[in-house]
GUKE-189928 format. One line per field, with one value per residue (C-alpha): residue number from 1; x, y, z. Coordinates in nm, 4 decimals, always signed. Last residue first. Layout:
BEGIN
k <- NUM  ... .
x <- X  ... .
y <- Y  ... .
z <- Z  ... .
! end
This chain:
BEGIN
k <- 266  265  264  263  262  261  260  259  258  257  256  255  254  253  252  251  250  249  248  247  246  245  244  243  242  241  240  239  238  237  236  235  234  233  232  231  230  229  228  227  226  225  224  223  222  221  220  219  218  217  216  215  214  213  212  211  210  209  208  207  206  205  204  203  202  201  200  199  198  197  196  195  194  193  192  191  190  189  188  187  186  185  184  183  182  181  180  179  178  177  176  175  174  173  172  171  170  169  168  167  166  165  164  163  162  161  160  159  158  157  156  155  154  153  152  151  150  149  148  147  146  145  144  143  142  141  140  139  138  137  136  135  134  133  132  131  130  129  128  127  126  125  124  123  122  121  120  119  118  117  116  115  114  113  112  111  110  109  108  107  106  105  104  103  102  101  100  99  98  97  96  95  94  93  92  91  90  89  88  87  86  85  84  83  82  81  80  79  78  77  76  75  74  73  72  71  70  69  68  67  66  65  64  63  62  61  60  59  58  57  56  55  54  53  52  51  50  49  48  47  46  45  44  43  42  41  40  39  38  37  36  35  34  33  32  31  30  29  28  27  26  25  24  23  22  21  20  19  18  17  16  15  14  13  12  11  10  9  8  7  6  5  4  3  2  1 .
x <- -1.1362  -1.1849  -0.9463  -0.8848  -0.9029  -0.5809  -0.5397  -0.4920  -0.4961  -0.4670  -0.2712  -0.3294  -0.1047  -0.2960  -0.1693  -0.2723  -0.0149  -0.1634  -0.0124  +0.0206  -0.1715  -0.1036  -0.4072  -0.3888  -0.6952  -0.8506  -1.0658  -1.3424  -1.5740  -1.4290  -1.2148  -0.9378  -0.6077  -0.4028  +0.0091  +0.3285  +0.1922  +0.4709  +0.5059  +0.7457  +0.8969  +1.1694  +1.3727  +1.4934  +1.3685  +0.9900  +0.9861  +0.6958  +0.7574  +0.4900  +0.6569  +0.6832  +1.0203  +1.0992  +0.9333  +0.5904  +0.5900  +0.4701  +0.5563  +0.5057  +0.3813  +0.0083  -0.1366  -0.4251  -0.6206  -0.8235  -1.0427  -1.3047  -1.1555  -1.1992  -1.5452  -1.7620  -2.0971  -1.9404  -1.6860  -1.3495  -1.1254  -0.8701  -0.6121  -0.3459  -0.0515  +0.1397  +0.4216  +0.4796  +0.4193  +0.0824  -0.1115  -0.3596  -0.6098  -0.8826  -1.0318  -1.3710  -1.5499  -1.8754  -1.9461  -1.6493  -1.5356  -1.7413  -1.6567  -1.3608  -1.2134  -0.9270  -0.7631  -0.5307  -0.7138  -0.5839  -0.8064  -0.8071  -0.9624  -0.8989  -0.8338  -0.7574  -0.9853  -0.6444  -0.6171  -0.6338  -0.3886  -0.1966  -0.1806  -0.3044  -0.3588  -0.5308  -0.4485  -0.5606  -0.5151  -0.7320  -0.6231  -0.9539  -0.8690  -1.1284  -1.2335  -1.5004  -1.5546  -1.8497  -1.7646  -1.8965  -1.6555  -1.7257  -1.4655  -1.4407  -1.0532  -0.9588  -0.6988  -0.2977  -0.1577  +0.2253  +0.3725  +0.7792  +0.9524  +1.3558  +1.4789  +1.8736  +2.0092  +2.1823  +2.5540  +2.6973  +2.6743  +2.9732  +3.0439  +3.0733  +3.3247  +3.3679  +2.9799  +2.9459  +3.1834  +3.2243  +3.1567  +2.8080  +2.8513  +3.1561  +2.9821  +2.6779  +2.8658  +3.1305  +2.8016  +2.6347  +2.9582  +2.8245  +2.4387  +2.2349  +2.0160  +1.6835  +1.4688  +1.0754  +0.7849  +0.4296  +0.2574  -0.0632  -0.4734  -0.7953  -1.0816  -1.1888  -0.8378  -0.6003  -0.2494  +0.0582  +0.3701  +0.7306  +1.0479  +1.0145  +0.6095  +0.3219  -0.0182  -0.2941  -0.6649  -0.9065  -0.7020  -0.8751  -0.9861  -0.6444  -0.6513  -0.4380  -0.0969  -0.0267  +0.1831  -0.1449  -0.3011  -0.3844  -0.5248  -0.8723  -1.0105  -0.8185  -0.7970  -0.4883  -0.4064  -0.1809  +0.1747  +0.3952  +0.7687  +1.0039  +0.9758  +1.0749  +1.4210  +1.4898  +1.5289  +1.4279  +1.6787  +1.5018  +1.3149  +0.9774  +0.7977  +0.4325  +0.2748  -0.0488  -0.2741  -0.5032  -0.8766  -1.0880  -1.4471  -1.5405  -1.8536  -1.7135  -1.4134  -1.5922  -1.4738  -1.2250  -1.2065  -0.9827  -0.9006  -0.6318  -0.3934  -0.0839  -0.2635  -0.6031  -0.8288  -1.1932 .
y <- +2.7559  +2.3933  +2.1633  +1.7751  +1.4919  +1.3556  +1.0517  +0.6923  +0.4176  +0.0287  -0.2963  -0.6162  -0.8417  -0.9918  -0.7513  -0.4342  -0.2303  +0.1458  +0.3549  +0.7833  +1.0909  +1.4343  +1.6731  +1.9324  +2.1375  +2.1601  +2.4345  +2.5317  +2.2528  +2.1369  +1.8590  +1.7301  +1.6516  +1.3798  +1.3971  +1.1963  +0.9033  +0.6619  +0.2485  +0.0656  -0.2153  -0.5276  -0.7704  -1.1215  -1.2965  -1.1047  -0.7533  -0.4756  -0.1636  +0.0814  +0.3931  +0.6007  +0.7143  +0.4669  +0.1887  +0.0890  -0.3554  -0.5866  -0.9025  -1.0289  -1.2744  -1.2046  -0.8703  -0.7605  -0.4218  -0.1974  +0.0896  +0.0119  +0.2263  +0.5302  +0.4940  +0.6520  +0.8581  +1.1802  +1.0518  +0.8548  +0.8444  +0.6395  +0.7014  +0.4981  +0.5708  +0.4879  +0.7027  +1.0424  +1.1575  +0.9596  +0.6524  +0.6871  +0.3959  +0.5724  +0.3674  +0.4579  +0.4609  +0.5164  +0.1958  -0.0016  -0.0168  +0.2508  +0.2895  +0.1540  +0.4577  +0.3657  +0.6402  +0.7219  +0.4727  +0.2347  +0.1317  -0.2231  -0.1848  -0.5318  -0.8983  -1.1093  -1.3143  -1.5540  -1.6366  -1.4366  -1.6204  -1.7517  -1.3330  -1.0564  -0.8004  -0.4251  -0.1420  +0.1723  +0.5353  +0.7965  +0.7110  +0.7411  +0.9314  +0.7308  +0.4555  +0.3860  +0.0054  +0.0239  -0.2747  -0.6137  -0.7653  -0.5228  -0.5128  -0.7211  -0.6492  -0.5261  -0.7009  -0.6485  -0.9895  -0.8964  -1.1187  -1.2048  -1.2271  -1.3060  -1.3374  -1.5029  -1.4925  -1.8055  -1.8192  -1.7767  -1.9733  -2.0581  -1.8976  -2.1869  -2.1735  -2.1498  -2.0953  -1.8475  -1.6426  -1.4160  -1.0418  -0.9814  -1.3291  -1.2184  -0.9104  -1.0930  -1.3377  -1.0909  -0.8920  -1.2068  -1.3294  -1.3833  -1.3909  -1.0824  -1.0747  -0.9674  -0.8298  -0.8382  -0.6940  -0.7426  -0.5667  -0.6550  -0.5156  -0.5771  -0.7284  -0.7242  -0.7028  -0.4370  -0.5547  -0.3672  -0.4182  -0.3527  -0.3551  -0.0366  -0.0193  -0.1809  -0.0972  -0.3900  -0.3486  -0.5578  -0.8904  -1.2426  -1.2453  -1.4561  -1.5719  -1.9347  -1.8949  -2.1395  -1.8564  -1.6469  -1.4437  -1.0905  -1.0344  -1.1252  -0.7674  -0.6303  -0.2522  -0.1227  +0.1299  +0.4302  +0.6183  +0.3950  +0.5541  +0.3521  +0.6080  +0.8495  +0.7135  +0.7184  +0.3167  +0.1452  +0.0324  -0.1433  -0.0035  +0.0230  +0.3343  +0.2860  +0.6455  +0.7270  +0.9894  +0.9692  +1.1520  +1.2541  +1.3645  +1.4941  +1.4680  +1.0992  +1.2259  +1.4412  +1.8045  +1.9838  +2.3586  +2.5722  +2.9450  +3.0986  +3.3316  +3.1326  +2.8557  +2.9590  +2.6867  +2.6397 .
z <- +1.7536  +1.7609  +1.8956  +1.7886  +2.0974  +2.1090  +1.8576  +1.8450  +1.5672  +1.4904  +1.5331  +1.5409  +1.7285  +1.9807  +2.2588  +2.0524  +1.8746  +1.8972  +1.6326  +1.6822  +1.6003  +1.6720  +1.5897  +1.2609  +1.2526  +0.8565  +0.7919  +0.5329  +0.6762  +1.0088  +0.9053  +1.1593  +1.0721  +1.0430  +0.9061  +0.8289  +1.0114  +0.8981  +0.7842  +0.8353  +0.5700  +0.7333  +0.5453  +0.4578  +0.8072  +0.8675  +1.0076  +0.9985  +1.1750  +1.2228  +1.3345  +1.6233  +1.6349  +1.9281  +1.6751  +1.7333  +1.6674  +1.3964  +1.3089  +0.9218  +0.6685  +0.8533  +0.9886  +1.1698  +1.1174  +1.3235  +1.3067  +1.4754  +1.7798  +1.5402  +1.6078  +1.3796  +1.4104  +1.1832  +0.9630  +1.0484  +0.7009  +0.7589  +0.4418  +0.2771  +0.0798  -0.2139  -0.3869  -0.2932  -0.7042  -0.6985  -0.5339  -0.2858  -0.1198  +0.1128  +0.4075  +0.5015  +0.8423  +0.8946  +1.0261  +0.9633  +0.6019  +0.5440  +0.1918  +0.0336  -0.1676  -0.4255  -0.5785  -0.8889  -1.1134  -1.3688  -1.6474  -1.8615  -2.2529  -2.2926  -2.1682  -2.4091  -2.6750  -2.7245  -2.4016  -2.0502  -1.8806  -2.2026  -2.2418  -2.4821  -2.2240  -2.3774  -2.1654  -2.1445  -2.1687  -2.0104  -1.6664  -1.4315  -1.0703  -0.8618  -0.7920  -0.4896  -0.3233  -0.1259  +0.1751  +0.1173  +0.3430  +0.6239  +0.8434  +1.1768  +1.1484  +0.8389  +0.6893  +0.5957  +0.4021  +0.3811  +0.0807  +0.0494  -0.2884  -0.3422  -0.6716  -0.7445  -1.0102  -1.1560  -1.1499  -1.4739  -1.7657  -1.9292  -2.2651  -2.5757  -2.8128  -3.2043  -3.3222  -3.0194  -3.1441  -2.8130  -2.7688  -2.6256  -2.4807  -2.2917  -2.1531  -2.0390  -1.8547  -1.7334  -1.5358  -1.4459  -1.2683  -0.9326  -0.9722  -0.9369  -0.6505  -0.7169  -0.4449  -0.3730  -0.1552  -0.1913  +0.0356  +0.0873  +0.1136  +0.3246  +0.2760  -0.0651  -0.1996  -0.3287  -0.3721  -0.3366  -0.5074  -0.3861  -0.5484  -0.7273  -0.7712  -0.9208  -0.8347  -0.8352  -0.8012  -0.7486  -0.6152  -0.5187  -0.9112  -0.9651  -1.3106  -1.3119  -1.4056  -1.1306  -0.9090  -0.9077  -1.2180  -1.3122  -1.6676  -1.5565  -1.5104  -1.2150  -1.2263  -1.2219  -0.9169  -1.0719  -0.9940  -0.8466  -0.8571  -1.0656  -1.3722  -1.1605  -1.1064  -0.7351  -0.7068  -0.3573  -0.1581  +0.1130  +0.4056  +0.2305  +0.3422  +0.3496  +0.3879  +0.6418  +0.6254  +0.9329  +0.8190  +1.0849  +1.0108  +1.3350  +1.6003  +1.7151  +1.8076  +2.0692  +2.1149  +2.3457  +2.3184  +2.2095  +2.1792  +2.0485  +2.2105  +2.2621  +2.4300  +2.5709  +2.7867  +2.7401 .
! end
């Protein structure tokens, strides 16, 4: 035992704690501040999602859409995608001079096309489990009904959204908990009793990596760069969570995962 400040602690094993590491994606781009831009839901995937082919892409479960970034939820693992639009010089005087031109007498010249930039960061577990529990949570009451040449003319209806995402142990008993809400989207690692929170570890494609000197997760690729933040972890004891500092680990191959000092009980 050792007493700081008049409380006792002790150290414990990480593997006798539930320990979960809240962690935010921050995309480093300007992101609108209107609420309405602000992710709030995980849709669930039932055919009405489709790749660049229009073909139905079942790859993704869930999908939550958000201000210049989506994020996909897949069986093992999940991505960012990230995108920008570049208006086209003239746009603005384009729009304004059709608004008030006679078309019939002379024609308005079209501007210069905009521009739409999209980049994809595949996250995935490391040596997870591919058939992995997959827990939603958080039901919307309204629906959606998709009436698409993706889904044809039978549609795709009665589609949920969900505020969280649970994929149990993803490595033995270890879960990794998909939020979306107010803060925007965020993603838990939830080590339980037995686990290992040296499992825990995920590689990335469509992007480097490396711990910034505030000790973020940065992720950079040639239009743009997203980090990630620890904003809190705690340990669970029942009735009381212990906050403990916890910090990346960027491994020599280039996946990255989690470290923390040993929680204190008191």
């Amino acid at each position: 035992f050792r007493e700081i400040t008049g409380t006792m602690f002790k150290r414990i094993p990480l593997s006798d704690i539930a320990i979960p590491i809240a962690i935010i994606a921050l995309l480093a781009l300007s992101l609108s501040s209107s609420a309405s831009s602000v992710p709030t839901a995980f849709t669930e995937n039932k055919g009405q999602i489709h790749d660049q082919f229009r073909k139905p892409n079942m790859e993704v479960l869930f999908l939550l859409n958000g201000a210049e970034m989506n994020v996909q939820l897949r069986q093992d693992g999940f991505a960012y995608d990230t995108y920008s639009v570049e208006e086209g010089e003239g746009s603005t005087d384009f729009m304004e001079s059709a608004r008030s031109a006679d078309l019939r007498e002379r024609p308005v010249l079209d501007p210069t096309p905009t521009i739409y930039r999209f980049h994809r960061i595949d996250v995935h577990f490391v040596n997870g489990n591919t058939d992995a529990e997959i827990i939603a949570d958080g039901r919307t009451e309204e629906h959606t009904n998709y009436y698409t040449d993706v889904t044809g003319e039978a549609g795709v209806t009665s589609v949920h959204s969900f505020a969280t995402i649970t994929y149990r142990n993803v490595w033995p008993n270890i879960d990794v908990r998909f939020n979306s809400g107010e803060d925007g989207f965020k993603y838990d690692v939830v080590v339980r009793p037995g686990g290992d929170l040296n499992d825990a570890r995920f590689s990335v494609e469509g992007a480097t990596i490396h711990e910034s000197l505030k000790g973020r997760l940065v992720f950079t690729w040639d239009d743009g760069t997203l980090d990630e933040s620890i904003p809190e972890s705690w340990v669970d004891q029942g009735r009381r969570k212990s906050h403990v500092q916890a910090r990346y680990v960027v491994h020599t191959d280039g996946t990255f995962g989690f470290a923390v000092e040993e929680g204190p009980e008191g």
